[in-house]
C-alpha positions as CSV (number, residue, x, y, z in Angstrom):
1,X,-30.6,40.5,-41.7
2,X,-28.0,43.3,-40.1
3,X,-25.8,42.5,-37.5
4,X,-27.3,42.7,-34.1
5,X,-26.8,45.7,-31.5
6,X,-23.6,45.9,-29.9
7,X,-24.9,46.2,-26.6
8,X,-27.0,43.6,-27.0
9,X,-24.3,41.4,-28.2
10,X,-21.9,42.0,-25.3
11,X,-25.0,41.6,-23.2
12,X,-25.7,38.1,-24.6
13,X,-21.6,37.6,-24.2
14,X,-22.0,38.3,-20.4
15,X,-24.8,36.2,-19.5
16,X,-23.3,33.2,-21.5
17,X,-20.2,33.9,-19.1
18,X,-22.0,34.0,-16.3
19,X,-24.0,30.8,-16.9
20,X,-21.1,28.7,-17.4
21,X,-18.9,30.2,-14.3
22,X,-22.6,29.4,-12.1
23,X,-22.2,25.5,-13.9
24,X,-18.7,25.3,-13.5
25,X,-17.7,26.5,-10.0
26,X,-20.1,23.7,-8.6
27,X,-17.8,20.9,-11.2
28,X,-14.6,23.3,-9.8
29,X,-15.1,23.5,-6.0
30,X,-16.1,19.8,-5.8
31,X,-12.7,18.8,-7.7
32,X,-11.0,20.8,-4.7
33,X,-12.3,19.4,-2.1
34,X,-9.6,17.4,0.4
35,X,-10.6,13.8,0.6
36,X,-9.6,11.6,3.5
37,X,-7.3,9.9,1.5
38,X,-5.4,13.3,0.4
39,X,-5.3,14.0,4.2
40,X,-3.6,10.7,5.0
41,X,-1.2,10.8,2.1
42,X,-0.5,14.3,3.3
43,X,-0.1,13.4,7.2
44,X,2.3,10.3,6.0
45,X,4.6,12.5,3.8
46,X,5.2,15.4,6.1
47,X,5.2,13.4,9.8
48,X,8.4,13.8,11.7
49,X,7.5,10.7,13.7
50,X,7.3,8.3,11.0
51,X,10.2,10.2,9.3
52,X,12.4,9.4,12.9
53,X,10.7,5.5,12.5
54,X,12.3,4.6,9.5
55,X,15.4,5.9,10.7
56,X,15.4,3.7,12.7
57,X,14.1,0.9,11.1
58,X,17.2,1.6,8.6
59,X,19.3,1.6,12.0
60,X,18.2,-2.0,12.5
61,X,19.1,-2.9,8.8
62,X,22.6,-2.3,9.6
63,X,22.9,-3.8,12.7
64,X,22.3,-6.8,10.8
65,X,24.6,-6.4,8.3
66,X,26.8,-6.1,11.0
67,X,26.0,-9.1,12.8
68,X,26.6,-10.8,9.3
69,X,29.8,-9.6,8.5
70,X,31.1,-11.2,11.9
71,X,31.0,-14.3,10.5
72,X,32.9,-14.0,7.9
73,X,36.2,-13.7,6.7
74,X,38.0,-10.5,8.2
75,X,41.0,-9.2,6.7
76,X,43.3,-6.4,8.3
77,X,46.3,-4.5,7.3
78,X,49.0,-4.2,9.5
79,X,52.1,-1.9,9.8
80,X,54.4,0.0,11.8
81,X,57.7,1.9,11.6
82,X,60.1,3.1,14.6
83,X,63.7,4.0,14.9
84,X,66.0,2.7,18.0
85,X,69.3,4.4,19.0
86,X,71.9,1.6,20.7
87,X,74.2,1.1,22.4
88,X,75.5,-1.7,22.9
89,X,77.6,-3.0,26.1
90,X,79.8,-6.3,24.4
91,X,80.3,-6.6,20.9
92,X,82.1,-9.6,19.2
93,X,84.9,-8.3,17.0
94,X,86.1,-10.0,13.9
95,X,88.3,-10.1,10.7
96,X,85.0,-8.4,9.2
97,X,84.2,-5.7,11.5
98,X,82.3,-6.0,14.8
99,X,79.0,-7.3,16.2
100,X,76.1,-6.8,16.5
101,X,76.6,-2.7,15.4
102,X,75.1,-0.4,18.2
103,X,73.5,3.3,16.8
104,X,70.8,4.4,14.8
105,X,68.7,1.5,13.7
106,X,65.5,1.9,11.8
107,X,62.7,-0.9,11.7
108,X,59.7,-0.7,9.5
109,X,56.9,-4.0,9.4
110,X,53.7,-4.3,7.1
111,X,51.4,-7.0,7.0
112,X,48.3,-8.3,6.2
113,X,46.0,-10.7,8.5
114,X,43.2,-12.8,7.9
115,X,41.0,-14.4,10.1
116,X,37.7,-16.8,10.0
117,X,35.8,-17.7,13.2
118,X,34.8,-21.6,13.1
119,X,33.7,-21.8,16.5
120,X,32.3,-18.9,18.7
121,X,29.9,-21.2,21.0
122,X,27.2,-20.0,19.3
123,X,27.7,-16.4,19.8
124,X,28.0,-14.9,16.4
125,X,25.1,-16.9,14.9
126,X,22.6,-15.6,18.1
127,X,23.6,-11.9,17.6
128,X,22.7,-12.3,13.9
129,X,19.6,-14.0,14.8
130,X,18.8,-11.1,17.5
131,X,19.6,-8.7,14.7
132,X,17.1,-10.3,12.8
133,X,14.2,-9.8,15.6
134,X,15.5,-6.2,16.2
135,X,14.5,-5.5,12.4
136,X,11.3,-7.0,12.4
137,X,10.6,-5.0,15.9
138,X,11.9,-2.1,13.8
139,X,9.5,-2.9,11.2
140,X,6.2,-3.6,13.3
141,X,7.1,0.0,15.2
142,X,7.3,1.4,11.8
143,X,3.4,0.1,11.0
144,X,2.4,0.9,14.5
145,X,3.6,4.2,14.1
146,X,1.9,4.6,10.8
147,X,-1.6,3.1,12.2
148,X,-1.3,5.8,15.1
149,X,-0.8,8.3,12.3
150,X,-3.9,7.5,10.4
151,X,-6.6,7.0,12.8
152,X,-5.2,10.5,13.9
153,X,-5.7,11.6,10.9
154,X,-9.3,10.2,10.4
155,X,-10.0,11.5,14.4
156,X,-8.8,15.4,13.2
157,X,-11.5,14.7,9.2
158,X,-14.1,13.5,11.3
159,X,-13.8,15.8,14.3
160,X,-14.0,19.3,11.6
161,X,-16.3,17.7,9.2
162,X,-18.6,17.2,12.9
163,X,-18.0,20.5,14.2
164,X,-18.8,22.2,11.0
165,X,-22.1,20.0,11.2
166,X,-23.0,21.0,14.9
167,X,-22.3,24.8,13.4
168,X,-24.8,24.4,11.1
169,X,-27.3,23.2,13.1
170,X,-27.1,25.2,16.0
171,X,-27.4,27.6,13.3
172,X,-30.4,26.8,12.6
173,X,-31.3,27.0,16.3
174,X,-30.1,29.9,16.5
175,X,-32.3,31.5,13.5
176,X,-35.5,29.5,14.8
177,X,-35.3,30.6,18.0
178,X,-35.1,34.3,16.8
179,X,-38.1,33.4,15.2
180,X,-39.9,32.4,18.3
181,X,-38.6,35.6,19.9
182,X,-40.0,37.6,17.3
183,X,-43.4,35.5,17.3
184,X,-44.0,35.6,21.5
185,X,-43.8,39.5,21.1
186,X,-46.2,40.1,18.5
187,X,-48.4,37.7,20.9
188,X,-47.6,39.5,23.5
189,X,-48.0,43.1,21.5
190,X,-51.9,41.4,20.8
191,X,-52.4,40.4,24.3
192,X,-52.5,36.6,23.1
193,X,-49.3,36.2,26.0
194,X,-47.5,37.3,28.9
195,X,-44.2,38.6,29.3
196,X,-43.2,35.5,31.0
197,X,-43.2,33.8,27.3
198,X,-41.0,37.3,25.9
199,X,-38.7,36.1,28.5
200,X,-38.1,32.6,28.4
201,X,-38.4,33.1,24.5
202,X,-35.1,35.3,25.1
203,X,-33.8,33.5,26.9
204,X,-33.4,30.1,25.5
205,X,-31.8,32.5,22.3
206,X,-29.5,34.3,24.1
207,X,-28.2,30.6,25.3
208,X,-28.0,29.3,21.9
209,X,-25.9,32.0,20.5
210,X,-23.7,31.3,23.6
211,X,-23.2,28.1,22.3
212,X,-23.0,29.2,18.9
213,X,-20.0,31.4,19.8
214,X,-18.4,27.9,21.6
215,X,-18.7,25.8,18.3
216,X,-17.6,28.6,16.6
217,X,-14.5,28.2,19.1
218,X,-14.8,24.1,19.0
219,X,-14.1,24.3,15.1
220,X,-11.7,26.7,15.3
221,X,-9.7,24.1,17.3
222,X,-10.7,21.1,15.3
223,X,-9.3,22.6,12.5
224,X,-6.1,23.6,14.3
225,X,-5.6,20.1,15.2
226,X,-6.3,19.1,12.2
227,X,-3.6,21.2,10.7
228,X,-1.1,20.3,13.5
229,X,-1.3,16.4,12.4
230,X,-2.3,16.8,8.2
231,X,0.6,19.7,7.7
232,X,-2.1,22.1,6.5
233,X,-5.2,23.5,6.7
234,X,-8.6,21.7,5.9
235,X,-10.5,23.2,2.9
236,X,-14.0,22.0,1.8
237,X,-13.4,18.5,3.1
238,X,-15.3,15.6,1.3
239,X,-17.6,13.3,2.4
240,X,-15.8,10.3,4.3
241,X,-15.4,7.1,2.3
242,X,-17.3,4.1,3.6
243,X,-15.3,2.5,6.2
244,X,-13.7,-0.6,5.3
245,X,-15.1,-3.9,5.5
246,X,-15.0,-5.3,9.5
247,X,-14.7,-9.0,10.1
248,X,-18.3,-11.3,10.8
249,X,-17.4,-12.1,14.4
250,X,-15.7,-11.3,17.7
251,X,-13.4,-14.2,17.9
252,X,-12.4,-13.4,14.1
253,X,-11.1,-9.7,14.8
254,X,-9.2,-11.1,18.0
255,X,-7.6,-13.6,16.0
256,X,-6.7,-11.3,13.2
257,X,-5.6,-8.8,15.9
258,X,-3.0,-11.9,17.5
259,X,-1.7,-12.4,13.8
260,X,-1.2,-8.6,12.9
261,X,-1.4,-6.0,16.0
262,X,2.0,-4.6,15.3
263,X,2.2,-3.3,19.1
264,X,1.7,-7.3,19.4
265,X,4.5,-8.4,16.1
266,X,6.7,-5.7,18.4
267,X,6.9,-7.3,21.3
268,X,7.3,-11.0,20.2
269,X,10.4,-9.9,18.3
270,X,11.3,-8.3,21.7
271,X,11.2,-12.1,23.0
272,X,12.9,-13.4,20.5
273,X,15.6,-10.8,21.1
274,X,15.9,-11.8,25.0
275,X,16.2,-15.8,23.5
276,X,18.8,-14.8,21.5
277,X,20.7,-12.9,24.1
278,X,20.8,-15.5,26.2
279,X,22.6,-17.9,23.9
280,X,24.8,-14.8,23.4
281,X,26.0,-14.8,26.7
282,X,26.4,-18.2,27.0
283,X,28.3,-18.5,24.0
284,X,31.1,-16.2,26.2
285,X,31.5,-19.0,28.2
286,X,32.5,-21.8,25.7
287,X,35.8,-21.8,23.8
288,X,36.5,-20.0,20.0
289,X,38.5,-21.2,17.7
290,X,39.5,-18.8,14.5
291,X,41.9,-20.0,11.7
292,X,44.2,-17.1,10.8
293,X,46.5,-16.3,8.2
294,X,49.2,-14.2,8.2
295,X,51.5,-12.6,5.3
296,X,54.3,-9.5,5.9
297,X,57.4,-7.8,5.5
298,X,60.3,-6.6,7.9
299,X,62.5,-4.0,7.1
300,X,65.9,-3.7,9.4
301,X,68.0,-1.2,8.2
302,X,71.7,-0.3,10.6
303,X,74.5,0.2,8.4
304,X,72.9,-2.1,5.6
305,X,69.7,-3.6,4.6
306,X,68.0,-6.6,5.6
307,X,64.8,-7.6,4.6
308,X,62.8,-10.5,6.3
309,X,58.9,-12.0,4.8
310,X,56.8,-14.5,6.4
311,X,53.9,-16.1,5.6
312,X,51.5,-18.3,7.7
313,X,48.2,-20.0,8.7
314,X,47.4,-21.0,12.1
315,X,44.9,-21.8,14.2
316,X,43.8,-20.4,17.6
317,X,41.8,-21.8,20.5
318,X,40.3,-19.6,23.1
319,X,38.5,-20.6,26.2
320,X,37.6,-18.4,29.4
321,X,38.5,-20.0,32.4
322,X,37.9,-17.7,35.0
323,X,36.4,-13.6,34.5
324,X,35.9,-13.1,38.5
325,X,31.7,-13.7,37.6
326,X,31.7,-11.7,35.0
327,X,30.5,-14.0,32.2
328,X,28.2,-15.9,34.9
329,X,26.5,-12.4,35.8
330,X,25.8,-11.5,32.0
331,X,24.6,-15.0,31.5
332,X,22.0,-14.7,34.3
333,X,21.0,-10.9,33.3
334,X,20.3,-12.4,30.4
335,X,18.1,-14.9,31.1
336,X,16.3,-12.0,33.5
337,X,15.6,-10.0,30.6
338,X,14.5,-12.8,28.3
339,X,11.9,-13.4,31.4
340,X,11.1,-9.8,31.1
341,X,10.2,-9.7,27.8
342,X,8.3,-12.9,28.0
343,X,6.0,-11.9,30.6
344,X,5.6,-8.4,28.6
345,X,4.5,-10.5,25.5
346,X,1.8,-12.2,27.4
347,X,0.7,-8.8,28.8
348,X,0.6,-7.4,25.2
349,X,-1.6,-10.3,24.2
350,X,-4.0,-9.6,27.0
351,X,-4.1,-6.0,26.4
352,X,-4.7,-6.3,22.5
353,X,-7.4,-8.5,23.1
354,X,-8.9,-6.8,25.4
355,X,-8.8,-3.5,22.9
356,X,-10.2,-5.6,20.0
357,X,-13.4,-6.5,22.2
358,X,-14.1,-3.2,23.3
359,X,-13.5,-1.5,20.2
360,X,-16.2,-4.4,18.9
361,X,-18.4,-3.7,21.3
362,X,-18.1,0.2,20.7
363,X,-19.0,-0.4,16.8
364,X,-22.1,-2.1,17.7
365,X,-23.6,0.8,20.4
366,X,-22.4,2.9,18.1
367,X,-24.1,1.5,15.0
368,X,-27.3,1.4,17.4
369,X,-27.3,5.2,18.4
370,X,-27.4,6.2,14.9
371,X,-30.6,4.2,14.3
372,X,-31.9,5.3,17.6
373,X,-30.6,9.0,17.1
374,X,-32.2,8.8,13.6
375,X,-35.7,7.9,15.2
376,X,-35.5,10.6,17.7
377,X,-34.5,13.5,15.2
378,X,-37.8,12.6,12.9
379,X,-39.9,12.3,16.2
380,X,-38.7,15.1,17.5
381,X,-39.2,16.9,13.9
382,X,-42.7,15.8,13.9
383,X,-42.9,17.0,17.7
384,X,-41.8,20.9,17.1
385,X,-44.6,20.9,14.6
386,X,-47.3,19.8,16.7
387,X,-46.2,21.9,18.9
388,X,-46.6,25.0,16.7
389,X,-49.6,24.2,15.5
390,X,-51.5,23.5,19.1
391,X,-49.5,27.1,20.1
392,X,-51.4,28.9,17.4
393,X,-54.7,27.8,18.5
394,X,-53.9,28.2,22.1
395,X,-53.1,24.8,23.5
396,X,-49.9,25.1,24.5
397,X,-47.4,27.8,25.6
398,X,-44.4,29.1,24.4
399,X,-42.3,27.3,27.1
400,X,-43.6,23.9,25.5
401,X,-42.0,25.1,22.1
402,X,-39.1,25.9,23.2
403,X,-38.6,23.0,24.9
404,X,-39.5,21.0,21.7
405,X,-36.7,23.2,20.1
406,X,-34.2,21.8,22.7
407,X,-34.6,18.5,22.2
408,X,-35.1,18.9,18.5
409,X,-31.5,20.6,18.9
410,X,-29.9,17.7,21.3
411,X,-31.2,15.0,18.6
412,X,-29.8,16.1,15.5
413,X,-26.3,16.7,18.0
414,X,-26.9,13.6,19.1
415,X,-27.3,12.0,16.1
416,X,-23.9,14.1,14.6
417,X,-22.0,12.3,17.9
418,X,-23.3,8.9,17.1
419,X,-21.7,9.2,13.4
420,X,-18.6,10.3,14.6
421,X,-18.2,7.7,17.0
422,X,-19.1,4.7,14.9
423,X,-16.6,6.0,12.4
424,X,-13.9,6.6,14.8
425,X,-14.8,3.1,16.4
426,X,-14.5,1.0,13.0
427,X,-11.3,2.5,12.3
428,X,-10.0,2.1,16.0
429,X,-11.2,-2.0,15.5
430,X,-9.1,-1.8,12.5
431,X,-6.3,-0.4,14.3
432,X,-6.3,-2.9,16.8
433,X,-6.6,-6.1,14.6
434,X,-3.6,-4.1,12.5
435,X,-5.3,-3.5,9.5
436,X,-5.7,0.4,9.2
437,X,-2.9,0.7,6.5
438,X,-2.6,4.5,4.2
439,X,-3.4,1.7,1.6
440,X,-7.2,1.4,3.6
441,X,-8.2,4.2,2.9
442,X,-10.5,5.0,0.2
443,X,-9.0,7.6,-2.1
C-alpha cells in the first residue's frame, strides 16, 4: 500500500497536536495553580516585618552575649606617652654632676590589666538572667509576628478565592435574570402580562449588574490585598487545604492557648525582665569586690635611660555609701516597673482567653451556617423551579420569580460567607492557642 496523501498526513499531524495540547493544558494549568502553602512560603520570604523581627531577635542574642562576657575575666591594654619641659628651682650638686636634671624629659608607660568580678551583689548574674528573658520575648515576638503573617495571608486566599465565587454567581444572576427579561416581554408581546412585570423584570437586572460591576470592583481589591501581603499577584489559586485538626474541647484550646499564645510567652518574659531588674538595682547598693592584676613598663628618659616594670594582683572592695537617692530611686522604679509588667501579664492572660472562647464559639456558628446555608440554597433551588413552572400555567407572577431569584441569589452568597468565615475562624482559634505555624499549613 502507497504512502498516504500529504494533506491528509499533516491533517492527521494536527489533530494529534491538538488532542494532546486539549489533554495537557488541563494536567498544565492545574500544576500552576498557587496553593496556600506557596502563598505563605511566599508572604514569609519577602515580609519586611518579619525580616525587621529577627533583627531583632538577633539584637537580643547579643545583648546576652554581653551580659555574659561581664562576668568574666576582662583584660585591658594600657599606655601612654608625654614629654615635660622643667625647670627646676634647687638642685643638689655633687662630685657627679647635679640633681635631679631640669629640661626636656620624656615619659612613655604600657600596661596590661586584668580584672575578675567575684562579688557584684548580684548585679551581673540578674542582667544575664534579664538578657535571657529579653531573648525569649524576642523569640515569642518573632512567632507572633509570623502567626499575624499567616492568618493574613489565609484572610487575603480566602477573601479572592470568595470574591471570584460571588462573581460567578452573580453571574449567573445576572444571565438568568436577562432571561426573565427576555421571557416577561414575549408574555407581554402575547398579551399573557402587563408592563408592570417588563418593569420590575428590568429592574431587578439592571440591579444585579450594579452589583456585578461592585464584585467586579470587590475582587479587584481582594486581589490587591492579596498582592500587598503575598509579594505578588494571585493566579489560578487552588482549592484550600483542610484546616488543621482543632482541639475536642473549650477548656483544652484555652489551656493550649496559656502554654503557647506567644503574645502571652511575650509578656511573661516581660515579667521576668521587671524581676530581674529589680535585683539589678539592688545589686547597686551592695559592695563589689574584683581581683585585679596588673603588669607594665615605665620609660623615663632625661639625659639617660631608666627603665621601671611592675607586676601585681590586688584586690578591690567597693561599696556605695551615699548617691544623694540615686540608687534608692532606681531601686523603687524598679520595682514599679516589675509591678507594671505583672499586672500587664495577668491582663494578657485574660485577654487570650477571652480570644480563644470567642474564636471557639465563632467556629461552631460558623460550622452551623454552612449546614443551614446548604439547606437554604437546595430549598431555594427547588423553590425558583416551582416557581417557573406555576408562572407558565398562570399561577403566579413574574414579581414572585424574581423574588425567588433574590433569595436563590442571597443563599448561595450566603452560603459563600459562611465558608469563609468558618475557615477564617479555625485559623484565628489556631492563632490564638499559638499553633498557626508556616509549618501548618498544608502544602
Amino acid at each position: 500500500m502507497g504512502p498516504g496523501n500529504p494533506k491528509e498526513s499533516a491533517m492527521r499531524i494536527f489533530a494529534a497536536l491538538v488532542l494532546m495540547a486539549s489533554v495537557s493544558t488541563p494536567a498544565m494549568a492545574q500544576a500552576s495553580r498557587d496553593t496556600l502553602g506557596d502563598a505563605v512560603d511566599s508572604a514569609i520570604a519577602n515580609n519586611p516585618t518579619l525580616m525587621a523581627e529577627r533583627k531583632t531577635r538577633g539584637v537580643a542574642d547579643e545583648v546576652l552575649n554581653q551580659a555574659k562576657a561581664q562576668m568574666g575575666p576582662q583584660l585591658n591594654f594600657t599606655g601612654s606617652y608625654g614629654t615635660t619641659n622643667s625647670t627646676i628651682g634647687r638642685q643638689v650638686t655633687t662630685a657627679s654632676g647635679s640633681f635631679p636634671d631640669d629640661g626636656v624629659s620624656q615619659r612613655g608607660q604600657v600596661g596590661l590589666e586584668a580584672r575578675q568580678s567575684l562579688w557584684s551583689g548580684g548585679s551581673l548574674t540578674a542582667q544575664r538572667d534579664q538578657a535571657r528573658a529579653g531573648v525569649d520575648e524576642s523569640q515569642a515576638r518573632l512567632l507572633n509576628a509570623e502567626q499575624e503573617t499567616v492568618l493574613s495571608v489565609v484572610t487575603a486566599f480566602v477573601d479572592v478565592r470568595r470574591a471570584e465565587r460571588e462573581l460567578e454567581i452573580r453571574e449567573t444572576n445576572v444571565a438568568s435574570l436577562r432571561e426573565q427579561v427576555r421571557a416577561a416581554t414575549d408574555r407581554f408581546d402575547v398579551g399573557e402580562v402587563t408592563r408592570t412585570d417588563v418593569s420590575q423584570a428590568q429592574a431587578q437586572a439592571a440591579a444585579s449588574e450594579a452589583e456585578l460591576a461592585r464584585s467586579k470592583a470587590g475582587l479587584a481589591r481582594a486581589r490587591a490585598i492579596y498582592e500587598q501581603i503575598v509579594g505578588r499577584a494571585p493566579v489560578q489559586l487552588a482549592e484550600p487545604p483542610p484546616a488543621p485538626q482543632l482541639p475536642g474541647t473549650l477548656e483544652e484550646a484555652i489551656e493550649v492557648a496559656r502554654v503557647g499564645n506567644p503574645v502571652l510567652l511575650a509578656a511573661r518574659a516581660q515579667e521576668k525582665q521587671g524581676e530581674r531588674g529589680v535585683d539589678i538595682a539592688r545589686g547597686g547598693l551592695s559592695p563589689k569586690f574584683d581581683l585585679v592584676g596588673t603588669a607594665g613598663m615605665v620609660d623615663t628618659r632625661y639625659d639617660q635611660s631608666f627603665r621601671d616594670s611592675n607586676v601585681g594582683v590586688s584586690a578591690e572592695f567597693r561599696w556605695p555609701l551615699f548617691s544623694g537617692g540615686l540608687l534608692e530611686s532606681k531601686t523603687r522604679g524598679a520595682q514599679l516597673e516589675a509591678d507594671r509588667a505583672r499586672y500587664q501579664r495577668m491582663a494578657v492572660e485574660r485577654d487570650v482567653t477571652q480570644k480563644t472562647t470567642t474564636s471557639w464559639h465563632e467556629v461552631i456558628a460558623a460550622r452551623e451556617a454552612i449546614t443551614a446555608s446548604a439547606s437554604r440554597v437546595s430549598a431555594a433551588e427547588v423553590a425558583l423551579e416551582g416557581a417557573m413552572q406555576e408562572l407558565a400555567v398562570g399561577t403566579r407572577i413574574t414579581l414572585d420569580v424574581l423574588d425567588q431569584e433574590r433569595e436563590l441569589l442571597e443563599a448561595r452568597l450566603g452560603k459563600v460567607d459562611a465558608e469563609r468565615q468558618a475557615y477564617i475562624a479555625i485559623h484565628e482559634l489556631l492563632a490564638s492557642m499559638g499553633r498557626l505555624r508556616p509549618e501548618s499549613i498544608a502544602k
